[in-house]
KESE-971491 format. One line per 3 residues: for each residue z, x, y of C-alpha. Coordinates in steps of 0.25 Angstrom, whole numbers, plus 2048, in hexadecimal, padded with zeros to 3 digits. Each point is the difference from the previous one (the first is absolute). Layout:
Z,X,Y | ...
END
This chain:
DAD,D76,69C | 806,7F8,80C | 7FB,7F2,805
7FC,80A,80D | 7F7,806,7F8 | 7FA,7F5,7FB
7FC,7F9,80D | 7FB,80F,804 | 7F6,7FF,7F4
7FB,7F3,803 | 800,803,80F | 7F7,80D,7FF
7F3,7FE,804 | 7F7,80D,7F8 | 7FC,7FA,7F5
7F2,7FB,806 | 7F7,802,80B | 807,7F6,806
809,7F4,7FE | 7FF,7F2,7FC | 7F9,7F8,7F8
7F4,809,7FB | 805,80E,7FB | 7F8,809,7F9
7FF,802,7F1 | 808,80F,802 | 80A,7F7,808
803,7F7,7F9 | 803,809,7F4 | 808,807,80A
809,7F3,802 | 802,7FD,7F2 | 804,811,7FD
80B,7FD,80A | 805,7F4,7FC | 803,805,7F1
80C,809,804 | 806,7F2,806 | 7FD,7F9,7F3
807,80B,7F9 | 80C,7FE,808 | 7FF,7EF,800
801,802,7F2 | 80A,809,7FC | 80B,7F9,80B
7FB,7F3,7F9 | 804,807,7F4 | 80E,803,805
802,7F4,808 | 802,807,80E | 802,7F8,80B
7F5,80A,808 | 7F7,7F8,7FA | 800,7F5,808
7FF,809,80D | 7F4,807,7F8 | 7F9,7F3,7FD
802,7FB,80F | 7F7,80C,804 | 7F6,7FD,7F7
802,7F2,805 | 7FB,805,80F | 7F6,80A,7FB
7FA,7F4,7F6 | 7FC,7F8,80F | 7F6,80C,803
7F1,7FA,7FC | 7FC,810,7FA | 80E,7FE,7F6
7FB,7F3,7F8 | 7F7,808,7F6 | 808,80D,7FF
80B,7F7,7FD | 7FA,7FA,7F6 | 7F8,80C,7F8
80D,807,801 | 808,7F8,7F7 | 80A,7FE,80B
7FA,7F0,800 | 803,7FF,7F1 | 80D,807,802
805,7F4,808 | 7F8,7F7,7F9 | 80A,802,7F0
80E,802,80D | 7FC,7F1,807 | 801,7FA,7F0
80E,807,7FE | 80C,7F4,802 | 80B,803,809
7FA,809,80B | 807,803,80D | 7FC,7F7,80B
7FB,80C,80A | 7F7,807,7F1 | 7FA,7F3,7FE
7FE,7FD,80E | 7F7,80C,802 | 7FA,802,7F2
7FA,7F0,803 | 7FC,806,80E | 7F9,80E,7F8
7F9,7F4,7F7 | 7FB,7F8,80C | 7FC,809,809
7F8,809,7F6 | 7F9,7F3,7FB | 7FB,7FD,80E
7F0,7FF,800 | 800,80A,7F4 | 7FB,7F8,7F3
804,80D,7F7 | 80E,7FE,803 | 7FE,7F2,7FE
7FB,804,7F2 | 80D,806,7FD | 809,7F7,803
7F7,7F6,7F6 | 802,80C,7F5 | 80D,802,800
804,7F2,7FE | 80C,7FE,80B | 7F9,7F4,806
80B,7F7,7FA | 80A,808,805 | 7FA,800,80D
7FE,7F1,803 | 80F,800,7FA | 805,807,80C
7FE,7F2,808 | 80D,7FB,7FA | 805,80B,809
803,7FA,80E | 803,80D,806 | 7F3,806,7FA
7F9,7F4,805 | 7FA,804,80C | 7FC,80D,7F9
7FA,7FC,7F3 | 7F6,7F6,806 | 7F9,809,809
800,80B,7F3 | 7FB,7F4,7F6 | 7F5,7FE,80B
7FA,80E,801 | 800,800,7F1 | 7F8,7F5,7FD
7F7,7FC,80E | 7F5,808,7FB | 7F9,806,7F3
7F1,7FE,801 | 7FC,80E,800 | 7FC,801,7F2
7F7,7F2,801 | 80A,7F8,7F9 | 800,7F0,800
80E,802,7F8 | 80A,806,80C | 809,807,7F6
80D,801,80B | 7FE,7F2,802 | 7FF,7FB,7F1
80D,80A,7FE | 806,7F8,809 | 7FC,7F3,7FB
805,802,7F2 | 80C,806,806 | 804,7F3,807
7FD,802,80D | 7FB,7F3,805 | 80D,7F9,7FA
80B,80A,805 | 7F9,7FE,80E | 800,7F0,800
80E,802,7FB | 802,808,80C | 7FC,7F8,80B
803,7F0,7F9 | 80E,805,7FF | 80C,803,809
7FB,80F,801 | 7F6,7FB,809 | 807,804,80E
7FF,80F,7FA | 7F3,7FF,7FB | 7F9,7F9,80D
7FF,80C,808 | 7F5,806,7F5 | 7FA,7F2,7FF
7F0,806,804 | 804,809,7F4 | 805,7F8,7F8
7F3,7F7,800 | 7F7,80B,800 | 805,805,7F2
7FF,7F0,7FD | 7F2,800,802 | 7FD,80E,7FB
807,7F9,7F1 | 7FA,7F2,802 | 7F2,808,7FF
802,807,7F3 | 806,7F3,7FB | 7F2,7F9,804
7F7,80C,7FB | 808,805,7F3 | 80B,7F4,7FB
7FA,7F4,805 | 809,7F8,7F6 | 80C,804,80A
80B,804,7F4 | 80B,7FA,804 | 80A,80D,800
7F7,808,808 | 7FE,7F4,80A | 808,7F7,807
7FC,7F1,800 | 806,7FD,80D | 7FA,809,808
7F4,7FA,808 | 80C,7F5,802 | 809,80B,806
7F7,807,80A | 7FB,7F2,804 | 810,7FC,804
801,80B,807 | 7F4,800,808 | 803,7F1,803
80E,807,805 | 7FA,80B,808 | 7F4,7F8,807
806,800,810 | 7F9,7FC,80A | 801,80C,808
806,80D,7F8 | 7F5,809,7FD | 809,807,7F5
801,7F0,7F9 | 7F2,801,7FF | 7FD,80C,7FB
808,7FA,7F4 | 7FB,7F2,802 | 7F3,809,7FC
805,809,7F5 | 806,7F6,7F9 | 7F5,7F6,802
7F4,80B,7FB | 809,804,7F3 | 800,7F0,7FC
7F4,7FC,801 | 7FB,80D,7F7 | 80B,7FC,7F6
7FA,7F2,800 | 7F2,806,7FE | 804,800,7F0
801,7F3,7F9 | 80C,806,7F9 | 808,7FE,80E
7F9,7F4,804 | 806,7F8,7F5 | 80E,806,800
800,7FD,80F | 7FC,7F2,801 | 80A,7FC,7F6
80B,805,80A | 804,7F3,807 | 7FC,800,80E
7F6,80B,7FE | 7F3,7F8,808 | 808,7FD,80A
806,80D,802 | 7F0,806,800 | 7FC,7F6,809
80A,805,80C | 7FF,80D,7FE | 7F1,7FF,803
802,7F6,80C | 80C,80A,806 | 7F4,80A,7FF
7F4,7F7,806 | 80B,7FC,80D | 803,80F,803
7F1,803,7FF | 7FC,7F5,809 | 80A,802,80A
7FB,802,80C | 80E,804,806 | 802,80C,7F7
7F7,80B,802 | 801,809,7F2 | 7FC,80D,7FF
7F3,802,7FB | 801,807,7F3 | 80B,7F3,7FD
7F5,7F8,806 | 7F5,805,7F6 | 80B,801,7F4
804,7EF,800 | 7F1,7FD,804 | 7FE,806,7F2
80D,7FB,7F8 | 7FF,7F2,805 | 7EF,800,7FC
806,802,7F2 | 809,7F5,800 | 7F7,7F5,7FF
7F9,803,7F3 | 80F,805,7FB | 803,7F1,802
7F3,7FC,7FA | 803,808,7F4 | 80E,7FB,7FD
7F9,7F1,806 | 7F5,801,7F2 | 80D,803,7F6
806,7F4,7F9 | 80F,802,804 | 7FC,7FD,80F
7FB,7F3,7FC | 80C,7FF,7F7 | 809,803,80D
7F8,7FB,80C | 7FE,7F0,7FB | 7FB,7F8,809
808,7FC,80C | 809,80D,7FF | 806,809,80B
7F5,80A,7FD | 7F4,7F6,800 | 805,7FA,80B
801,80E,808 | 7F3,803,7FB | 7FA,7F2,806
806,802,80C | 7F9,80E,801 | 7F4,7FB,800
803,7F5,80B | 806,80C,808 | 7F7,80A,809
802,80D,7FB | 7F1,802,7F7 | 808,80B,7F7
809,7F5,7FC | 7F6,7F5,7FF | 7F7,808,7F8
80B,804,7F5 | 807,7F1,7FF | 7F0,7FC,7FE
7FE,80C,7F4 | 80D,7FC,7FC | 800,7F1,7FF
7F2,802,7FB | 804,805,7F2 | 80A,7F7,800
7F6,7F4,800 | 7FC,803,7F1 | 7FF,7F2,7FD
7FD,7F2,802 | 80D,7FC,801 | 806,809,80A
7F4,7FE,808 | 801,7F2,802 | 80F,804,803
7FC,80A,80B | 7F7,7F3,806 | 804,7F4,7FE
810,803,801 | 7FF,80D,80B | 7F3,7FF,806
7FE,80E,7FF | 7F1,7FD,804 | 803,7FD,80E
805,80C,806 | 7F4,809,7F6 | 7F7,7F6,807
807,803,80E | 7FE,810,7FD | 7F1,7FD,7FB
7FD,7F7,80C | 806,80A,80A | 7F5,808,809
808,80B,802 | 804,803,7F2 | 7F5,80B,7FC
808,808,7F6 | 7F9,800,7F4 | 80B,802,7F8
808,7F4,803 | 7F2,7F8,802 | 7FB,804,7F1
812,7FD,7FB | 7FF,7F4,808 | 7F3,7FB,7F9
803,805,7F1 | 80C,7F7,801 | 7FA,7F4,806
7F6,803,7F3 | 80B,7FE,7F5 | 806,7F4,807
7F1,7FA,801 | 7FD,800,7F1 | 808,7F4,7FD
7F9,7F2,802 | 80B,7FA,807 | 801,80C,80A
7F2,800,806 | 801,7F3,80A | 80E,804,805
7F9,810,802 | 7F5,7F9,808 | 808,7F6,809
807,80B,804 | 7F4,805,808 | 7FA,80D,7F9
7F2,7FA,7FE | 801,7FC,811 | 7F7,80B,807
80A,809,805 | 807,803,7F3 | 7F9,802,7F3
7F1,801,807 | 805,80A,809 | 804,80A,7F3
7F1,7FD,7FC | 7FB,807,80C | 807,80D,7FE
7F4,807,7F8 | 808,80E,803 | 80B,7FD,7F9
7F8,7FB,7F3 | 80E,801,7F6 | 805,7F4,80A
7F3,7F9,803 | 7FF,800,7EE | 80D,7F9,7FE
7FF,7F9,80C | 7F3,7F9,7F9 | 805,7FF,7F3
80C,7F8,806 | 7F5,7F7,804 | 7FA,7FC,7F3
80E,7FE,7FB | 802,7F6,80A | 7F4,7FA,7FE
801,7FF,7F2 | 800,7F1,7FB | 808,7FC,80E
7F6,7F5,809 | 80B,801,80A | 7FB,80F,803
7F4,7FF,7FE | 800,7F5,80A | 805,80A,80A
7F6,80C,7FD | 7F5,7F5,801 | 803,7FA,80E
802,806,80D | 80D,7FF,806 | 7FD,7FF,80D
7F3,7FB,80A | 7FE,80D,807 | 7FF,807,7F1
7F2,803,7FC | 801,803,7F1 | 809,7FA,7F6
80A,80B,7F7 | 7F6,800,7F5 | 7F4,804,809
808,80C,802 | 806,804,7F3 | 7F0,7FE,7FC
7FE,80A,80D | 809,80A,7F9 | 7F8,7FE,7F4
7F5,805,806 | 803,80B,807 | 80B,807,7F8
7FB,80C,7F7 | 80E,7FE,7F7 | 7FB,7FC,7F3
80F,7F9,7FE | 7FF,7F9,80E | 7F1,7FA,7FD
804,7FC,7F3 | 80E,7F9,804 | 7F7,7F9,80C
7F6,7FA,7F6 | 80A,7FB,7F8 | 808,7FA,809
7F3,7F9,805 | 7FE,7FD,7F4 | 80F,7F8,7FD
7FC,7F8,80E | 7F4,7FC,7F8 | 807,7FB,7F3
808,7F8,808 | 7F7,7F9,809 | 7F6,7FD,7F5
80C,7FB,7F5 | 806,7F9,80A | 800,7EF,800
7FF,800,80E | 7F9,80B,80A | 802,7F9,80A
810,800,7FF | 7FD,811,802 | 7F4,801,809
804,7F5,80A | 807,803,80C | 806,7F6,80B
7F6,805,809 | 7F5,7FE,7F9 | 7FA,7F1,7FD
7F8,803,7F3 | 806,7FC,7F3 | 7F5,7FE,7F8
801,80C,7F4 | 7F1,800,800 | 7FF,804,80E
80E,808,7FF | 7FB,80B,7F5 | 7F2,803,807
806,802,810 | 80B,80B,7F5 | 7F4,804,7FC
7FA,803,80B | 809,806,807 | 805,809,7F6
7F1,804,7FC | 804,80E,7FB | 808,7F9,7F4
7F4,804,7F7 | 800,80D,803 | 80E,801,7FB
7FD,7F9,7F4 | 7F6,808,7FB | 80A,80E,802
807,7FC,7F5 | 7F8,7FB,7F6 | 7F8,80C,803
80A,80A,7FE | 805,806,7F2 | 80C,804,801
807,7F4,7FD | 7FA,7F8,7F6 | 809,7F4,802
7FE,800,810 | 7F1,7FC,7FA | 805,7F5,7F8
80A,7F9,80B | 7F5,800,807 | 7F6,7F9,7F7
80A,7F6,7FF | 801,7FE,80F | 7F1,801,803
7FF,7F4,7F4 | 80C,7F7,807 | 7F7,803,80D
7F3,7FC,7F9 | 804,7F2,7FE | 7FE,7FD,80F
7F2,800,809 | 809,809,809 | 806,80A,7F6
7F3,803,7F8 | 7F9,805,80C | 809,807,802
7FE,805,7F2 | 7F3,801,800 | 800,80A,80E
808,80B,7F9 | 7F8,7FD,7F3 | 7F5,806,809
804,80E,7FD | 7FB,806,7F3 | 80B,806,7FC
808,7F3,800 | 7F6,7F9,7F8 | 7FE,809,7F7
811,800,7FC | 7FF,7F2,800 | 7F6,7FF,7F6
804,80A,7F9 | 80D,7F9,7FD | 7F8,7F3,7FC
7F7,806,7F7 | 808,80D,7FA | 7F3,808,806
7F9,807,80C | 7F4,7F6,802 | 7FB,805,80C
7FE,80D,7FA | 7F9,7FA,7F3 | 7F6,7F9,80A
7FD,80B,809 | 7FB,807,7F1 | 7F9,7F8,7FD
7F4,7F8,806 | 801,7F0,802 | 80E,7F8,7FF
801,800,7F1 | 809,7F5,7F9 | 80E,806,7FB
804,801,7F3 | 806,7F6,7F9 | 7FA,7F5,80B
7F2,7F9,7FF | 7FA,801,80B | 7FE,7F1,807
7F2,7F9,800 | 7F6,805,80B | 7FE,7F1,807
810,7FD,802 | 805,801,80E | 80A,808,805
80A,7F3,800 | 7FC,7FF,7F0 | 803,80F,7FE
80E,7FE,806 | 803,7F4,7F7 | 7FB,806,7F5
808,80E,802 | 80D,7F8,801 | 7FD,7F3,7F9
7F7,803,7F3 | 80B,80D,7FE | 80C,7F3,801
807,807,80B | 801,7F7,80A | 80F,7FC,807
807,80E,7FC | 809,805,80C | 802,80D,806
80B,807,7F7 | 80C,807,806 | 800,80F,7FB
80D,804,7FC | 800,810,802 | 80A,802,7F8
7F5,7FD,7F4 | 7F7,80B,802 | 7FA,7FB,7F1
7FD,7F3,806 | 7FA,805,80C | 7F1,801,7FC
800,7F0,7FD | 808,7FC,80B | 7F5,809,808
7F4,7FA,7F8 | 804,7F0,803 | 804,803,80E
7F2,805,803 | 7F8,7F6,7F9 | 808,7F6,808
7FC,806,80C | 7F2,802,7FB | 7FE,7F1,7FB
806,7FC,80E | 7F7,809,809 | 7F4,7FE,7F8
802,7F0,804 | 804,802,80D | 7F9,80B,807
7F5,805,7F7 | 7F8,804,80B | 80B,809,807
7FE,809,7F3 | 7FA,80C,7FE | 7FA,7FD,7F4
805,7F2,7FB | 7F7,803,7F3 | 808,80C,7FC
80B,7F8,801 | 7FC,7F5,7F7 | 7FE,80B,7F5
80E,804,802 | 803,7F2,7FF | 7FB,7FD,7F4
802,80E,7F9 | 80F,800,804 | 803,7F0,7FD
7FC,802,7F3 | 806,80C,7FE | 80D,7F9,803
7FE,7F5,7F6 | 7FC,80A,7F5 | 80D,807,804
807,7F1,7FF | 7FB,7FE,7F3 | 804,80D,7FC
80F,7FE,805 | 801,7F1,7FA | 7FA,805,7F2
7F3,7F6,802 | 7F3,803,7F8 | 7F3,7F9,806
END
């Protein structure tokens, strides 16, 4: 048989109704019959070691480009033919030249074949063939058909792919391309990256310990170099690069495994950080028109980069290599100043994890003043990305947890109207309108200075005060998280008014000409006359045990003045709240027992006061005869849930014994609540007794 007659068979065109990819079933056993005479002869000039072979072999090799050829190939056993020849040493250049083409091109969209290869173990041998530079340009392309697809049969395990990882894939390709190969290798880089990726998601799906002989630990590192080197400004065959190698590091730094290794390379961050800003700048340049599909390809690679970096940002080794004041936290600092919201957004993920602890928070503040250009983004009016708005926020909210940090985070002007109370109003963006809210608490938390500025009005021609419209967003939000972060901060403005020496050093302003605390407390009360309403959500709500006993302890610090109990007393207005007040005094629903029963009958364990005693007598008698008199309002500590139900119990009877002598008549039912008084202050001294081993 002559090579001639070779290509005749492969170019004859009777074997089906017509050619191409679909054949029939008589066709296609018509392809393979014709193919077994060519076998025959492979193998017996194999056998003798003619050189007709190679002539032989190059037919096949143009045949095997035909889409009807893939399968015959294979069900012939011409594929496994060449399958044992590719794993013999020592071929000639122009056999093993072909041989790898037959391979390739019967692999091509043909998952059977793929099977093969995979069976007959020469994957090894394959991925080997890239220490050949003269095969180079070949084996690439070959390695590419064989493993880009094998999801016919349903699997989440791609056996091509998992050959080639254990074969060694991955680190014969770094090899390749960090080495002085790389001039020879470039013009296949698309490919190169391709079967990168095709391995990095085997390693992520089937080996996610990343063995270290089947992987190389400087590839994300690699690839990044690269791209850094390829990123011109105008050469659209740099970016397709840029974009290959880019795509294939951050699915490498998807595992943990890579994260690590990575980051313990030195310069890694800062590598990472100009990669992604080389890629925001050719995205947002105007001047360069890219083609659409690269439009739509870096709009997706660069939408992975930030939460790339807020991963490798949350591992320990980026602390470790990013202290403060370092090359890459200043980059990332610089971001955030800058105007590109991409770049913003990420430095604010970023720098967020970083700010872990107290220390490095007052760093970021006290020494970089990181909160002057998040207050800048935050106070901006065209800024509506919710993205960089809910980064920008979450940062500020780490750097606001330490005490010292609250007043600086305040003068810098995020409680003026523009800049926090703007973030309030954006009801449809409820994930930034939550965190901007919860920032507020924080900053109200034990800081007069702040709450100082959410009380006053900043300016004449302003007609509600910052805490009139947080209490607004109170009150009209349907987000559970948003409502209950709103009370709360109202209630740390509370806490701090009414513990404070001096309300008037918080509610005076220089405009105003009142100083007198008295008359300072009711015009806050009047003005803010939706606080009860806020009030009584949380001690309503039972989700949260513990937001029901902070505010017992700020509702008894607000009894203690004229002002502050009738404030008290308003939210007490609604059942509900009663009811979990007096349940936390006494241990028991009262209100339910007397709607069982008929009449107000005296609680257990309390006789009941004589008949002819005034109201005034009944109070001095609740406190006084039970030798409660002068106890204080007791700080819960949430962190002791045990202690909770005590804390809860002497808080309330604080705050009953102080509205029962202030503002009795403002009560629902002031006799219900001197039950509870009595029923719960004794129950605290038996509790006493218990705890200090005291017999009666």
């Amino acid at each position: 048989m002559t090579p001639d007659d070779v290509a005749a068979v492969f170019a004859r065109q009777d074997y089906a109704e017509n050619s191409g990819e679909r054949i029939s079933e008589e066709g296609q056993s018509g392809r393979v019959e014709a193919l077994s005479p060519i076998l025959s002869e492979v193998r017996g000039l194999w056998e003798s070691g003619s050189e007709k072979l190679d002539l032989i072999v190059q037919k096949i090799g143009d045949g095997s480009r035909e889409v009807s050829w893939r399968k015959p190939l294979g069900e012939s056993g011409m594929l496994d033919f060449f399958l044992g020849l590719v794993n013999n040493d020592g071929l000639r250049p122009a056999l093993i030249m072909h041989t790898l083409r037959i391979i390739g091109n019967s692999c091509a969209d043909t998952d059977e074949n793929r099977a093969r290869v995979v069976e007959s173990n020469c994957m090894p041998r394959l991925v080997n063939l890239l220490n050949n530079d003269s095969l180079l340009a070949l084996i690439i392309p070959v390695l590419f058909n064989v493993i880009v697809d094998y999801g016919t049969f349903g699997f989440t395990l791609q056996p091509t792919q998992a050959a080639a990882y254990k074969a060694g894939l991955n680190p014969e390709l770094v090899s390749l391309i960090a080495g002085p190969r790389l001039p020879t290798a470039a013009p296949q880089m698309g490919l190169i990256c391709k079967l990168l990726g095709l391995i990095a998601s085997q390693e992520r799906v089937c080996f996610p310990e990343a063995e270290a002989n089947f992987v190389h630990p400087a590839t994300p590192f690699t690839l990044l170099t690269l791209a850094n080197e390829a990123s011109s400004d105008d050469d659209e065959e740099d970016l397709e690069d840029f974009m290959a190698q880019t795509s294939v590091t951050l699915a490498y730094l998807s595992n943990p495994a890579f994260q690590e290794s990575f980051l313990q390379t030195p310069k890694s961050i800062v590598l990472f950080l100009e990669a992604f800003a080389k890629g925001v700048k050719r995205s947002e340049d105007a001047s360069q028109e890219l083609d659409p599909d690269d439009a739509e390809q870096l709009k997706k690679i660069l939408s992975i980069f930030p939460q790339a970096l807020a991963d490798l940002s949350a591992v320990p080794q980026f602390v470790a290599a990013a202290a403060i004041g370092s090359p890459e936290l200043r980059l990332l600092q610089q971001w955030i100043a800058g105007g590109s919201p991409r770049l913003q957004s990420a430095a604010c993920l970023a720098l967020g994890n970083v700010a872990r602890s107290d220390e490095t928070c007052l760093a970021f503040v006290q020494q970089s003043a990181i909160h002057t250009p998040l207050t800048a983004v935050v106070a901006d009016a065209s800024v509506t990305d919710a993205q960089l708005l809910h980064g920008a926020v979450s940062f500020l909210k780490n750097l606001a947890i330490p005490a010292a940090n609250k007043p600086l985070i305040g003068a810098a002007g995020l409680l003026e109207p523009g800049a926090l109370p703007r973030v309030w109003g954006m009801d449809a963006q409820v994930q930034v309108q939550f965190a901007a809210v919860s920032l507020t608490r924080l900053l109200m938390v034990s800081c007069p200075e702040n709450v100082r500025r959410v009380c006053a009005r900043h300016d004449a021609e302003q007609s509600t005060t910052p805490l009139q419209q947080l209490i607004a967003v109170f009150k009209r939000s349907d987000q559970e998280p948003t409502k209950t972060e709103a009370a709360r901060a109202v209630a740390a403005v509370l806490r701090v008014l009414h513990s404070s020496p001096d309300v008037s050093s918080i509610l005076s302003s220089s405009s105003s000409a009142v100083d007198d605390s008295t008359a300072l407390l009711t015009a806050f009360y009047t003005t803010h006359d939706a606080i009860p309403e806020a009030l009584a959500y949380l001690g309503i709500q039972k989700k949260f045990p513990v937001l029901r006993s902070e505010l017992w302890f700020v509702l008894a610090l607000m009894s203690r003045s004229p002002e502050g109990a009738e404030c008290c007393a308003k939210a007490l207005q609604q059942t509900e709240l009663t009811r979990s007040l007096l349940e936390a005094v006494t241990g028991r629903d009262i209100l339910a027992e007397r709607q069982a029963v008929t009449g107000t009958p005296a609680i257990e364990g309390a006789a009941a006061p004589p008949a002819e005693m005034t109201k005034v007598q009944k109070i001095e008698n609740g406190v006084g005869g039970l030798g409660l008199g002068g106890f204080e309002p007791q700080q819960i500590d949430p962190t002791k849930k045990a202690d909770l139900s005590r804390m809860d119990r002497e808080n309330g009877l604080v705050l009953v014994t102080e509205l029962l002598q202030r503002c009795a008549d403002k009560l629902t039912d002031d006799d219900v609540f001197l039950e509870a008084l009595r029923a719960g202050g004794q129950k605290m001294i038996d509790e006493r007794r218990i705890s200090e081993g005291i017999k009666e």
